[in-house]
C-alpha positions as CSV (number, residue, x, y, z in Angstrom):
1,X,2.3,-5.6,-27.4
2,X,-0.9,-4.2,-26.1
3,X,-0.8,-5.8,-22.8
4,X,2.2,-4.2,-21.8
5,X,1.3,-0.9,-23.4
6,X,-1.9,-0.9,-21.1
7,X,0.1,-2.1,-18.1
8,X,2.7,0.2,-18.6
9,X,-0.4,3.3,-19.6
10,X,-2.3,2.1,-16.0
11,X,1.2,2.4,-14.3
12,X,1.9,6.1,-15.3
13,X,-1.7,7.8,-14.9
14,X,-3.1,5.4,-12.1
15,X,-2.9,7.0,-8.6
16,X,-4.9,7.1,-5.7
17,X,-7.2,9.9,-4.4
18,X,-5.3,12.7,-2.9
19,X,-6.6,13.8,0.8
20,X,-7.9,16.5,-0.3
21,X,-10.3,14.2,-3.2
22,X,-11.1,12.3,-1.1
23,X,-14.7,12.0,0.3
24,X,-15.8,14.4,2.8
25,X,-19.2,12.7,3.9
26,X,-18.9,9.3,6.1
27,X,-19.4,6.0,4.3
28,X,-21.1,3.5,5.0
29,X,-19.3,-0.3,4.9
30,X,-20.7,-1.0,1.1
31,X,-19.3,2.5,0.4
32,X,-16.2,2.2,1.6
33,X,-15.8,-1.3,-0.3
34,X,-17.2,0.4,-3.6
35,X,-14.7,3.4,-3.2
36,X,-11.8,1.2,-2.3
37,X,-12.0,-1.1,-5.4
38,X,-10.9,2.4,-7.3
39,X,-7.6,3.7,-4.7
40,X,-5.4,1.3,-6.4
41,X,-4.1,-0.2,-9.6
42,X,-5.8,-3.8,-9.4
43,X,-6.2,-6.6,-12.8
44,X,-8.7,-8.9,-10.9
45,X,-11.0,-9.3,-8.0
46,X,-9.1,-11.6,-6.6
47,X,-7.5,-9.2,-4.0
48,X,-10.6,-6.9,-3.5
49,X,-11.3,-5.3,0.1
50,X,-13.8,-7.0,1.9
51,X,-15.7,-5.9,5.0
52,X,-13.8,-8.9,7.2
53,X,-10.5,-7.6,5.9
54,X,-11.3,-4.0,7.0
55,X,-12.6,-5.5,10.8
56,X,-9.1,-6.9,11.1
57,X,-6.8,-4.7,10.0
58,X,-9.3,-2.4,12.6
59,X,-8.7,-4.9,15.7
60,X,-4.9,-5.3,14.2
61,X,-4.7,-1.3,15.3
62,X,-3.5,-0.5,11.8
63,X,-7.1,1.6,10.6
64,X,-8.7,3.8,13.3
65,X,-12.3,2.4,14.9
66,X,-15.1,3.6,12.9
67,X,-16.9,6.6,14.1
68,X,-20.5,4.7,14.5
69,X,-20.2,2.8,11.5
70,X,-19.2,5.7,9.3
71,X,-16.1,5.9,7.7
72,X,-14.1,9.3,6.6
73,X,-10.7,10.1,5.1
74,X,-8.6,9.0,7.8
75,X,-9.9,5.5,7.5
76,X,-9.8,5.9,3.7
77,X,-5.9,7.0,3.8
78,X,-5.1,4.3,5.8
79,X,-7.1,1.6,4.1
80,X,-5.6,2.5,0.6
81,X,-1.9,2.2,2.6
82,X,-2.5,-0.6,4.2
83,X,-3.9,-2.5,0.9
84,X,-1.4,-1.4,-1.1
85,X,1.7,-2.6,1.7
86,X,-0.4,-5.7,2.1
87,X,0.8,-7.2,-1.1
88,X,4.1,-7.2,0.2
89,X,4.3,-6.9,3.9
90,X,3.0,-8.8,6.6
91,X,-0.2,-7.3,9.6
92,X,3.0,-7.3,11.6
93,X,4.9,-5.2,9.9
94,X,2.5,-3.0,8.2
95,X,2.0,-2.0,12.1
96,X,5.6,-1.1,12.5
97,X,5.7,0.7,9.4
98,X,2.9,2.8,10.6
99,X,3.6,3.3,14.2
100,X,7.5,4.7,13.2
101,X,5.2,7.1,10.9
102,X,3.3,7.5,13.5
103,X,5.6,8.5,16.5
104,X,7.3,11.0,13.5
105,X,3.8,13.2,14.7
106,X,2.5,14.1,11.2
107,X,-1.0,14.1,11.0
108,X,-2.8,11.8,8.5
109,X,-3.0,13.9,5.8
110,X,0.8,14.2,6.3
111,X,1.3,11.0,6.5
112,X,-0.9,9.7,3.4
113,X,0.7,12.3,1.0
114,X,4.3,11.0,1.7
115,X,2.8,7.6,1.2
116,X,1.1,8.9,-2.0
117,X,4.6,10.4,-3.3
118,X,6.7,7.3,-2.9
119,X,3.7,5.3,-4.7
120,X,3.3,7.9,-7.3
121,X,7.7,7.4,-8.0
122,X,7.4,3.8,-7.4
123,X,4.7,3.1,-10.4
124,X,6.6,5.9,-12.8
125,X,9.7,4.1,-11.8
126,X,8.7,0.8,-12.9
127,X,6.4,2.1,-15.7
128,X,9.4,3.3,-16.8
129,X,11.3,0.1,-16.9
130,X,8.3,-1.7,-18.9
131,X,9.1,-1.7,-22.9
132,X,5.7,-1.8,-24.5
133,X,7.6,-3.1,-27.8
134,X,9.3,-6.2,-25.9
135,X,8.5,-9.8,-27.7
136,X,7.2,-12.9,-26.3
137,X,10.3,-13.9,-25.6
138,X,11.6,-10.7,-23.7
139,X,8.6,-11.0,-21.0
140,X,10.3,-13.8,-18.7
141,X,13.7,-11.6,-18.6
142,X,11.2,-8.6,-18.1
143,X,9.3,-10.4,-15.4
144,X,12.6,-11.8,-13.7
145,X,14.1,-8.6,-13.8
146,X,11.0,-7.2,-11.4
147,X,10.8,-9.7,-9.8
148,X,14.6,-9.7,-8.8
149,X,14.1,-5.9,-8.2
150,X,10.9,-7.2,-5.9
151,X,13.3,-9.2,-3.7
152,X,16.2,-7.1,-2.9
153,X,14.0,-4.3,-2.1
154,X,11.9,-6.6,0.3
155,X,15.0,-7.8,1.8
156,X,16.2,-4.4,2.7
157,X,13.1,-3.1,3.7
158,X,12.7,-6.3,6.4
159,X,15.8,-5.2,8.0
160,X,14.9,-1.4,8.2
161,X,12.0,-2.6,9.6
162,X,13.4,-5.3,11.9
163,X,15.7,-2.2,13.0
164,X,13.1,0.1,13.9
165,X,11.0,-2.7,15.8
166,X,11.8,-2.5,19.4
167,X,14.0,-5.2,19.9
168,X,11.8,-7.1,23.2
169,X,14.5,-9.7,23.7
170,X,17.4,-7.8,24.1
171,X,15.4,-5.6,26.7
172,X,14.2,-8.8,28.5
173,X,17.9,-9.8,28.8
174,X,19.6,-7.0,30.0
175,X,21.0,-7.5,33.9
């Protein structure tokens, strides 16, 4: 099926920018929208980046402030992350997730190329999973079977997460 041979192609050669490709010069807002729409694997527009989006996840603390309406790596790293995690986690947790990687003291660059690693196993993972010669009637067990794999790895990562969140009511409690 050519679909699933495409899908399963994209999945394999796909990746984002590494730190070291990615731009050097400030960006402006439309820039940084233009560039964005290529960091990641995407089959539509109807998640595309807009300039609202990048305002909050600014005043959410998960990008850094923009350095007089220019943008640079740092805020590209961070937007491809949190776009990426954004399809699966919420504002809230994306900021726990990035304050533990945080308070870990790696520097961006540091911190975007782990990010880039696990993304780069994650898509080779599942590209790896995806039979290209599967029938009609194999794509529900297909699709179930990520799906399934979608859950159980969002349940555990909520708990790692709830377990490295500070735990405010406990502290509140204690005499």
């Amino acid at each position: 099926m050519d679909e699933l041979q495409d899908l399963k192609s994209r999945m394999e050669r796909e990746r984002p920018a590494r730190w070291e490709e990615l731009p050097d010069i400030a960006l402006y807002m439309d820039q940084l929208i233009s560039y964005m729409s290529r960091q990641l694997i995407r089959f539509d527009e109807s998640n595309s980046l807009t300039p609202a989006m990048v305002n909050n996840y600014i005043k959410d603390g998960l990008v850094p402030r923009a350095e007089g309406k220019r943008y640079g790596p740092i805020h590209l790293g961070y937007l491809t992350a949190v776009v990426a995690l954004k399809q699966v986690l919420s504002v809230r947790a994306i900021g726990a997730l990035m304050g533990a990687g945080r308070s870990l003291e790696k520097t961006p660059p540091e911190q975007y190329g782990y990010f880039c690693r696990a993304l780069d196993q994650a898509l080779t993972d599942t590209a790896q999973s995806i039979d290209p010669e599967a029938g009609q009637s194999d794509l529900a067990r297909m699709a179930l079977d990520f799906a399934v794999r979608s859950y159980a790895n969002q349940l555990a990562c909520q708990r790692i997460l709830d377990i490295l969140q500070p735990q405010e009511g406990k502290a509140k409690h204690k005499p």
